[in-house]
N, C-alpha and C positions, 0 to 999 in steps of 0.2 A: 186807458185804452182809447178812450175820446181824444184824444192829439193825434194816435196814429192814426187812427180811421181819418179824424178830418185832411192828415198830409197825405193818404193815399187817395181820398176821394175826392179832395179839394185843390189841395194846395199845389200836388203835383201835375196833375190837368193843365190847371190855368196855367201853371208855367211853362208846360209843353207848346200850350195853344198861342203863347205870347211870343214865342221864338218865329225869327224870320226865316224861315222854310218856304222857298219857292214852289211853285208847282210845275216849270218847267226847267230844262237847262239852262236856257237866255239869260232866265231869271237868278243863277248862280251870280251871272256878271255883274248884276244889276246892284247887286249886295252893296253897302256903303258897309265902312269901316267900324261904325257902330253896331253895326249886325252880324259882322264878322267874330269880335269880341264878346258879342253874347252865345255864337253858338260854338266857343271856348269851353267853358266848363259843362254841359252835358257830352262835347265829341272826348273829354278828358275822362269821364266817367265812362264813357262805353267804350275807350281805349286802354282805363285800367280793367277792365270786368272782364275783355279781350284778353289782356297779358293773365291775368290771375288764370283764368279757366285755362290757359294753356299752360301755365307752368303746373295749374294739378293734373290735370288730364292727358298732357302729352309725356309719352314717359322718355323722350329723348330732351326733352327740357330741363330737367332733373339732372342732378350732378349724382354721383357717385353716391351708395349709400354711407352714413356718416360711419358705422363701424368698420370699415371696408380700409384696410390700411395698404397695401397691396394691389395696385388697379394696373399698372402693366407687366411686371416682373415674372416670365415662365408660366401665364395662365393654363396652360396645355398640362399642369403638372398639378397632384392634387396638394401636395409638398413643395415646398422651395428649401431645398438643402443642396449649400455648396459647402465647399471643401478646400482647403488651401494648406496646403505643405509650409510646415513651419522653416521647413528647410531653402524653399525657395524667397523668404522676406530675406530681404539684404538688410538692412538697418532698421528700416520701419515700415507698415503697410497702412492703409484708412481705409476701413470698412463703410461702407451707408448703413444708414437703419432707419431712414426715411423712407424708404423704397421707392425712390425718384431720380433715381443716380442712370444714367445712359450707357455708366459702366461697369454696370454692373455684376460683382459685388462689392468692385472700389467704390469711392466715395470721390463724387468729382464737384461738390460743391452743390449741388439742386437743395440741400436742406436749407441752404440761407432763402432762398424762396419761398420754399415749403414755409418755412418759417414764420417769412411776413404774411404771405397770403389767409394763413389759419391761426396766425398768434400763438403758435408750437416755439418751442425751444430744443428738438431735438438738432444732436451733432452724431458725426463720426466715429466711431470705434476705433481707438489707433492703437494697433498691435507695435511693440518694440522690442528688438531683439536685446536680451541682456548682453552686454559687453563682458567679456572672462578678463 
């Protein structure tokens, strides 16, 4: 516990105290290039501690939750059930079952994105009609 104390009471201080911080604006200009470079890694640290708090705390920051497979298709409905006449595939049809497809309930390719984006391997559902 004697190391952390001394880097909160000690170590972290004099570092703060060492850094060239102006006390006016003028004095921003005045800065040489070596002063510039030191105050590098603490503006890096209160610019990650920035990103981090916003990505927990901001909840438009946040992507989609991970179970959530379905993020635009029919939200208005508490179901997604379509229906396709087997009578109307002429030779052969492509389903999605990425739920990314724009046309949806065809398959118009979005899973090869899908794909790379989450390292998925889903494809399309290809219905075909038997030949008599």
């Amino acid at each position: 516990m004697e190391p952390v104390a001394h880097l909160i009471k000690v170590s972290i201080p004099n570092y703060l105290a060492g850094l060239p911080i102006p006390d006016s604006i003028g004095g921003w200009f005045r800065l040489g290039i070596r002063d510039w470079a030191s105050l590098i890694p603490p503006t890096a640290l209160l610019a990650g501690l920035g990103y981090m708090s916003y990505k927990a705390f901001c909840p438009l920051a946040r992507g989609p939750p991970c179970g959530r497979v379905n993020l635009t298709i029919k939200k208005d409905v508490n179901k997604v059930v379509d229906s396709v006449d087997i009578e109307d595939i002429t030779d052969k049809a492509v389903f999605c079952r990425c739920w990314r497809s724009e046309n949806w309930p065809y398959c118009d390719g979005s899973h090869g994105r899908h794909n790379q984006d989450t390292n998925d391997n889903v494809g399309p559902l290809v219905v075909t009609k038997k030949k008599d």
